[in-house]
SERO-4910 file (N, C-alpha, C, O; in steps of 0.05 Angstrom, whole numbers):
BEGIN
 pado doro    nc1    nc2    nc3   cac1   cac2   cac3    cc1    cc2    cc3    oc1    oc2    oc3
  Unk    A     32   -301    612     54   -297    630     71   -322    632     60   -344    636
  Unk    A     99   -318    629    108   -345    639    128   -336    662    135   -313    669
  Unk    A    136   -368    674    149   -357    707    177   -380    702    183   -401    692
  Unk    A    186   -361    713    229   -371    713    239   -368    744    233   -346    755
  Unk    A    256   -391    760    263   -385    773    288   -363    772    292   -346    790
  Unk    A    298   -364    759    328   -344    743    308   -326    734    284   -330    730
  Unk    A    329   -301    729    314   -268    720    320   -278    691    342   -289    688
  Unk    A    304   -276    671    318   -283    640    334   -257    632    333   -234    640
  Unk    A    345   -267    616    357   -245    596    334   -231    587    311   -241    590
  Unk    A    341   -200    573    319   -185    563    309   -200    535    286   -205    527
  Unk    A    337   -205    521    327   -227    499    348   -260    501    372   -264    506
  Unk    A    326   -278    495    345   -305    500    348   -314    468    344   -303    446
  Unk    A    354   -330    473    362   -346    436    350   -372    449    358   -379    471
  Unk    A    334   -384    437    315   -409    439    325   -441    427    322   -464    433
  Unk    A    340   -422    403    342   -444    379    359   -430    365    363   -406    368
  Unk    A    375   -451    342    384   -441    320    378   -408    308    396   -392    301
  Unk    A    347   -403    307    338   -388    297    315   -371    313    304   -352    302
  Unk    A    309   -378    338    292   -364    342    302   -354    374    317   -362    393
  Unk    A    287   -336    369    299   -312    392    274   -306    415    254   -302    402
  Unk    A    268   -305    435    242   -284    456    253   -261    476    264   -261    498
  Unk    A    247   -246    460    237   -213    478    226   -222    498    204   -232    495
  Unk    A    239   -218    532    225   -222    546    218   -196    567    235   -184    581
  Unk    A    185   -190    566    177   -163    564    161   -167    596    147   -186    602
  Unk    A    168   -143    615    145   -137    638    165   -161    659    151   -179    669
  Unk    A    187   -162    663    203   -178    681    193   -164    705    198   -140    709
  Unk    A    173   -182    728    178   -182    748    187   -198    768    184   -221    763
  Unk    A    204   -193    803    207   -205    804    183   -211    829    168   -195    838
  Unk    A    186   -245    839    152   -243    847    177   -267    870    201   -273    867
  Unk    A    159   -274    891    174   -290    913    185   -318    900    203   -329    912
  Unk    A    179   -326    882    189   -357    877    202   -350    856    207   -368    840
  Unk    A    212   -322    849    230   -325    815    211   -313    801    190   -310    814
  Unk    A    212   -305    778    198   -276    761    176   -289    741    172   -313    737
  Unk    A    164   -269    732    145   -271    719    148   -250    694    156   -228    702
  Unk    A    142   -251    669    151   -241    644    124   -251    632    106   -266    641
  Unk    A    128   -230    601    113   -235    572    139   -246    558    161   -236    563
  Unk    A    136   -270    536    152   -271    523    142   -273    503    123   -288    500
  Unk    A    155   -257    479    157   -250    455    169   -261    433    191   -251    428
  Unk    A    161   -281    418    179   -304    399    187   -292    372    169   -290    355
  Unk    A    209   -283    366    207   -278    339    231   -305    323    243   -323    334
  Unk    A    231   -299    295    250   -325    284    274   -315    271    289   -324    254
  Unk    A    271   -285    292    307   -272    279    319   -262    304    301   -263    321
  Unk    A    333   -255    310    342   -229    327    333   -212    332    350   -196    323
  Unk    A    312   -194    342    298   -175    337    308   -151    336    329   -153    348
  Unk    A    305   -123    326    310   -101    325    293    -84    346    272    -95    353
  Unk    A    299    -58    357    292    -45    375    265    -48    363    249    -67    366
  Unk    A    261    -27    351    243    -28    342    218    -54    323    197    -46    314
  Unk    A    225    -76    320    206    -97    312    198   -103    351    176   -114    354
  Unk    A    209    -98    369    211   -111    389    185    -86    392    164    -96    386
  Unk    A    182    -55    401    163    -39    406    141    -50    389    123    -60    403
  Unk    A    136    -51    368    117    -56    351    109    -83    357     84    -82    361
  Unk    A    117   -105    361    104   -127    368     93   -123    398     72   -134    401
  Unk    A    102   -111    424     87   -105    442     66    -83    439     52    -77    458
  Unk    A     64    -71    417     51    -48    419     23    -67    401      1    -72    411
  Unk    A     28    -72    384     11    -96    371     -6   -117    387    -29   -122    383
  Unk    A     16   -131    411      0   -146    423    -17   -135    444    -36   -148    453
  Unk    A    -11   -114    451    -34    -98    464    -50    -90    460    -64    -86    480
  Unk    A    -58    -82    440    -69    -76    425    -75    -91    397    -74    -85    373
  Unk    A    -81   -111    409    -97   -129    374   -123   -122    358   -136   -101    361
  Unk    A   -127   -138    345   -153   -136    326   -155   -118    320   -179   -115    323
  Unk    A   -145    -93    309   -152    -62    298   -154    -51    325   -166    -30    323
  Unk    A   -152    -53    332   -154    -32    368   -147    -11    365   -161      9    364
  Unk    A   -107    -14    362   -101      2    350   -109     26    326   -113     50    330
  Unk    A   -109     15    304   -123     31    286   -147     52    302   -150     76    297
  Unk    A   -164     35    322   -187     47    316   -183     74    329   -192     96    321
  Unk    A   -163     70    359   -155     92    378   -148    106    365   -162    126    370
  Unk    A   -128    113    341   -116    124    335   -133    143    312   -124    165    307
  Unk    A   -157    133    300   -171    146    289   -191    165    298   -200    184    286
  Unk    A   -197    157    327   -207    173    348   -191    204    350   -197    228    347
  Unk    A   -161    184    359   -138    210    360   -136    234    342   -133    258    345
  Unk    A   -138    220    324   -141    241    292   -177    262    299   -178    286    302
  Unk    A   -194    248    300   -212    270    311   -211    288    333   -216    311    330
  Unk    A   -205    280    352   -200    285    374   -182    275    387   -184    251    394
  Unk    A   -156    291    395   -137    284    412   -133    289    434   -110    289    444
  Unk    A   -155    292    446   -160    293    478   -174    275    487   -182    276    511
  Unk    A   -182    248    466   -196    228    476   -190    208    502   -179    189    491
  Unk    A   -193    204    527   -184    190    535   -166    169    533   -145    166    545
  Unk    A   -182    149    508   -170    130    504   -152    128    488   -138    108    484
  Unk    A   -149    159    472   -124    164    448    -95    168    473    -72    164    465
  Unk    A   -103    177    505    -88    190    509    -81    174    531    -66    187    546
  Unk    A    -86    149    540    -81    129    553    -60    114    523    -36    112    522
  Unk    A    -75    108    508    -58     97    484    -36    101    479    -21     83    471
  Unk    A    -29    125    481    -10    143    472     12    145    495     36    149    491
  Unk    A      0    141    517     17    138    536     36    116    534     60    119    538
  Unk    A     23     90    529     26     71    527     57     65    509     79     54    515
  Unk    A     45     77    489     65     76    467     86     90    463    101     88    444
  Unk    A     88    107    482    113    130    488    125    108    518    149    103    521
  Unk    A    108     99    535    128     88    556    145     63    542    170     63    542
  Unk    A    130     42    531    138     27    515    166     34    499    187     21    501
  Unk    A    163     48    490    190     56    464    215     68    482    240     69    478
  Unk    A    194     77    507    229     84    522    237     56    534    259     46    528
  Unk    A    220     44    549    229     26    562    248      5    539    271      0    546
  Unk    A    237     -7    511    258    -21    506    274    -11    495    292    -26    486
  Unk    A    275     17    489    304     29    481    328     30    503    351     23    501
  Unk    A    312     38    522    336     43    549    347      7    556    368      0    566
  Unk    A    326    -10    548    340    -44    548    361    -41    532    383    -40    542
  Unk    A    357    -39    507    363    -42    481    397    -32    485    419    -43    481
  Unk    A    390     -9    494    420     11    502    434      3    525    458      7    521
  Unk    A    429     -7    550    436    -13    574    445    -50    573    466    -59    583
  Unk    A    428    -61    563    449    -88    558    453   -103    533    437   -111    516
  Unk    A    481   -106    535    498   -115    511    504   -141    516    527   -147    513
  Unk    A    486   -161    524    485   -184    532    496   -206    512    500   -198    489
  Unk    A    501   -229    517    521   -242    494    496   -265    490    485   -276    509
  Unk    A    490   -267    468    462   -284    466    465   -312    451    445   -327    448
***
C-alpha cells in the first residue's frame, strides 16, 4: 500500500519512461491510500487488468483456480475468482473511459 496526501492520478508518469497504475484509491483521514502498479510504458487497458489480476493472484494461483473451474464451475474458489476478474475489468475500463487525464 502506499499513502499520498493528494488523490493521485489513476495513472502518473514517474519518469521519462515509466508510468504507475494506481489501483484501490482510498480515501482514508490523512490523504489516500492506493496499490501502485509500475510499468516502463504507458500501460494499456488491458496490460493494466492483467497485471492486477496477476498480482493477486501469483505463483500459479491463478492457473490452478481456473483448472478447478474447468472441472467444476461451481467451485467456490473458481467463483470468488471469477468474480474478481469480472469486477476488476470493469472497474479499470470504466477508469480507462472516464478519465482522459493529461499525463
Amino acid at each position: 500500500m502506499t499513502h499520498s496526501v493528494e488523490r493521485p492520478k489513476f495513472i502518473d508518469q514517474l519518469g521519462h519512461s515509466t508510468f504507475a497504475y494506481n489501483h484501490a484509491i482510498q480515501e482514508i483521514e490523512d490523504g489516500y491510500t492506493f496499490i501502485a502498479y509500475l510499468f516502463d510504458h504507458l500501460p494499456t487497458c488491458n496490460e493494466v487488468i492483467n497485471t492486477v489480476i496477476q498480482n493477486h493472484y501469483p505463483n500459479g494461483e491463478e492457473s490452478a483456480i481456473q483448472r478447478k473451474g474447468i472441472i467444476d464451475n461451481r467451485d467456490p474458489e473458481f467463483i470468488a475468482y471469477n468474480g474478481f476478474v469480472e469486477e476488476t475489468k470493469a472497474n479499470v475500463k470504466a477508469q480507462f473511459q472516464a478519465h482522459h487525464e493529461a499525463i
